[in-house]
C-alpha positions in Angstrom: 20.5 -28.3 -32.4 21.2 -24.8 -30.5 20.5 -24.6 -26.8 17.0 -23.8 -27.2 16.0 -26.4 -28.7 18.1 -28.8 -26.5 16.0 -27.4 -23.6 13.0 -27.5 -25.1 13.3 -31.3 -25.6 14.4 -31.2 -22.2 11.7 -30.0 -20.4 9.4 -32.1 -23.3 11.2 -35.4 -22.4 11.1 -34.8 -18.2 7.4 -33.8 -18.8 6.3 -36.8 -20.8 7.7 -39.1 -18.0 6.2 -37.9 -15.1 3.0 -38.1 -17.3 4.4 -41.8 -17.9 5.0 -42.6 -14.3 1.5 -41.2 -12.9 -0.7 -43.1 -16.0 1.1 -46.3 -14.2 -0.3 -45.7 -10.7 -3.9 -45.1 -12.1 -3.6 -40.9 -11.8 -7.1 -39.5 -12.7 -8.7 -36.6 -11.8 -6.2 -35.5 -9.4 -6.7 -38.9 -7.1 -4.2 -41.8 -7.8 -6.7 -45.1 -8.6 -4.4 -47.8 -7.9 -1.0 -46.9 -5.7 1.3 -44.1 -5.9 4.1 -43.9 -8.4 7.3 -45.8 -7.7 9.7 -44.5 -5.2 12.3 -45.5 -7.4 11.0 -43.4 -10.9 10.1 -40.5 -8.8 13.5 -40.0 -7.0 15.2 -40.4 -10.4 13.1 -38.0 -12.2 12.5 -35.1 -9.6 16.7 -34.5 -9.2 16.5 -34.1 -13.3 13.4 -31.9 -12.7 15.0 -29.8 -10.3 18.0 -29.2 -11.9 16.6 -28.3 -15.2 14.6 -25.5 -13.7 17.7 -24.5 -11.6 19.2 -23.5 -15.0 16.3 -22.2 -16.3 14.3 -20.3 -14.2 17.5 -20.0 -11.1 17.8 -20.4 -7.6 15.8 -17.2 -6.8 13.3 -18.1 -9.2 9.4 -18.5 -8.4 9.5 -21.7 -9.8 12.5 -23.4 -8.3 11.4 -22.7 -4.7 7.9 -24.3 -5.6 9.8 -27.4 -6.9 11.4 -27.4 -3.5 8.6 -26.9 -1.6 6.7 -29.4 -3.4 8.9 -32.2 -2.7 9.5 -31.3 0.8 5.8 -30.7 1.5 5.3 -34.7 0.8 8.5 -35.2 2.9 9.9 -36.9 -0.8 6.5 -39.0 -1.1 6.1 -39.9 -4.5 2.5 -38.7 -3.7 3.7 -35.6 -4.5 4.7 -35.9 -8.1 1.8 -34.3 -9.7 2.4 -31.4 -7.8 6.2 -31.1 -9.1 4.9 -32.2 -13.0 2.7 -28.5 -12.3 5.7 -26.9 -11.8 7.7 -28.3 -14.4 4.9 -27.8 -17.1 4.0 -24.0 -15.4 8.3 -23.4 -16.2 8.1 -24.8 -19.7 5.3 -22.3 -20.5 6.9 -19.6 -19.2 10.2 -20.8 -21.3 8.1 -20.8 -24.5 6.9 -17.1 -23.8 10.8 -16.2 -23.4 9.9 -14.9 -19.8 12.5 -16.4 -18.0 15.7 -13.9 -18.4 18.9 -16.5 -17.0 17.6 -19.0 -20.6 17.7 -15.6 -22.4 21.4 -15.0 -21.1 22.0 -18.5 -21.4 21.1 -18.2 -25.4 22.9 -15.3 -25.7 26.0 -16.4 -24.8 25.8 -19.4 -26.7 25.5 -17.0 -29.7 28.2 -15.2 -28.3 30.1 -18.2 -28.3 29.4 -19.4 -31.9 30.7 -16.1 -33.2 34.2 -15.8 -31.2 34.6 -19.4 -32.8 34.3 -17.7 -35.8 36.4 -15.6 -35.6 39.0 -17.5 -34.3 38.5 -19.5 -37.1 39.0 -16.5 -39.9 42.2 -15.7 -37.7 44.0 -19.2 -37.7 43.1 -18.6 -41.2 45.0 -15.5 -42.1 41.8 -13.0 -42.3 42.4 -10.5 -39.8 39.8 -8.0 -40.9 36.6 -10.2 -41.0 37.9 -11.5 -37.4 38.0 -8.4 -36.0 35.0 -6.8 -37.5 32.9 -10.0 -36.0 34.6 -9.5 -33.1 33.5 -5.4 -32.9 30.4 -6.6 -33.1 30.0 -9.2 -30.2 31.7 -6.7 -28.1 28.6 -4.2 -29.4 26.3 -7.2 -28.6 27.9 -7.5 -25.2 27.8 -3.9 -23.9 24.0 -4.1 -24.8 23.2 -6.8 -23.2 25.1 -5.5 -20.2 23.2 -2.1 -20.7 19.8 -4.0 -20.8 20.3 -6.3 -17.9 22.7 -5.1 -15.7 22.6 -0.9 -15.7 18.8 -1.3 -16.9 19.8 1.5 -18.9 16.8 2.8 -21.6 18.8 2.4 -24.8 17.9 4.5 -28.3 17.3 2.6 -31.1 20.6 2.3 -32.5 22.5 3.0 -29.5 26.6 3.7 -30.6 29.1 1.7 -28.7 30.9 4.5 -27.3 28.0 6.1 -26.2 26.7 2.7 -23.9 30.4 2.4 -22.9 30.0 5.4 -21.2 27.1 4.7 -19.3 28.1 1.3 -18.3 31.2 3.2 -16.7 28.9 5.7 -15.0 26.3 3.2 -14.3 29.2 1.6 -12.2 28.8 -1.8 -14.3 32.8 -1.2 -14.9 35.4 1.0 -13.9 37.2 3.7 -16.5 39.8 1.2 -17.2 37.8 -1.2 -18.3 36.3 1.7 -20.8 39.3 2.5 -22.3 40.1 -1.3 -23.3 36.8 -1.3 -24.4 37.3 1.9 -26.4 40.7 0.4 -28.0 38.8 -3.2 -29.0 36.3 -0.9 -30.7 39.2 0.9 -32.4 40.2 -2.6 -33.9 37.6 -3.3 -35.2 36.4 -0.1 -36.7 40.0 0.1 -38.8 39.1 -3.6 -39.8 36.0 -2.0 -40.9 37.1 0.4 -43.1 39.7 -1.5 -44.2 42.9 0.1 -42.7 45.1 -3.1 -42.5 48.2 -1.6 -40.8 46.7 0.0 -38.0 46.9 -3.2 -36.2 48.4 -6.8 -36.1 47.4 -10.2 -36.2 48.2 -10.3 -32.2 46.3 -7.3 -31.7 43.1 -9.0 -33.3 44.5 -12.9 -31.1 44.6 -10.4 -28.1 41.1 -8.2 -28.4 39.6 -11.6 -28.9 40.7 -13.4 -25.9 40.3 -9.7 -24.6 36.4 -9.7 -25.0 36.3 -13.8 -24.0 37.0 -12.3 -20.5 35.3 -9.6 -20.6 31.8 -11.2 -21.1 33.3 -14.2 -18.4 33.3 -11.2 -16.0 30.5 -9.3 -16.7 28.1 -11.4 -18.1 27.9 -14.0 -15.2 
């Protein structure tokens, strides 16, 4: 199961119980029947509710400071649950659209991460080239990502590497450094491409991937 899904069921599960808990006080037509929900199952499912849609949707988000203000309206009154099951089911909606950007970033590295594994993998193996073709092309992935988000810079269609590289550098994403390591990972992996095995080393592919693994820790936050 990748992280989408795992947050889909997520928000699925924590939506089904508040449901749950409100059909036990008598919820109907916005007026609780019987009692309101138990203190108990509402301060264990709001802290699950709010941190969900902290990772989803983020602190700033529109949706976390309604979750707040919801709870604190009802001074942590349980009356106040189907207010904070709006929010909750308003975020999943907005999760199924793909609207909220810190789940896209969240998917992407995952992604991210599935390949370096990968190539790691071909490495320990003894299959340089593949490892550092892969690992050309997360760094590719990376710098548009960063060019998307970051720089908000308007990318061509197929945008080349060196070319976004450059504008992250004037774009002040990173400084000309950076660029240049960036420039030599490239290099690796464009020799691996065509298949020029002794223009670099094992270490140089063990180094350009624990290389990039900082690099997107840094600017991919």
């Amino acid at each position: 199961m990748n992280l989408k899904d795992k947050l889909e069921d997520h928000f699925q599960r924590l939506i089904d119980e508040g449901e749950t808990i409100l059909k036990k006080s008598g919820y109907f037509n916005g007026e609780f029947k019987n009692s309101y929900p138990s203190s108990l199952e509402y301060n264990k499912w709001y802290p699950s509710v709010k941190n969900l849609i902290e990772k989803a949707c983020g602190k700033d988000g529109v949706h976390y400071k309604q979750i707040e203000y919801s709870y604190t309206r009802t001074h942590g009154n349980s009356s106040g649950l189907p207010r904070c099951l709006g929010v909750l089911e308003s975020a999943y909606e907005n999760f199924k659209l793909g609207l909220l950007e810190d789940i896209k970033a969240l998917i992407t590295a995952e992604v991210f991460t599935d390949f370096i594994e990968q190539a790691e993998y071909l490495l320990d193996e003894g299959y340089k080239l593949p490892a550092a073709v892969l690992m050309r092309g997360v760094l590719e992935d990376s710098l548009r990502t960063l060019c998307n988000k970051e720089a908000k810079i308007s990318l061509p269609d197929k945008p080349k590497l060196d070319w976004m590289n450059s504008e992250l550098v004037k774009a002040g994403i990173y400084n000309k450094n950076v660029q240049k390591q960036v420039t030599a990972w490239a290099g690796i992996g464009n020799s691996a491409a065509h298949i020029k095995i002794n223009e670099f080393s094992d270490t140089d592919v063990k180094n350009m991937i624990s290389g990039i693994i900082n690099f997107n820790a840094t600017f991919l936050k």
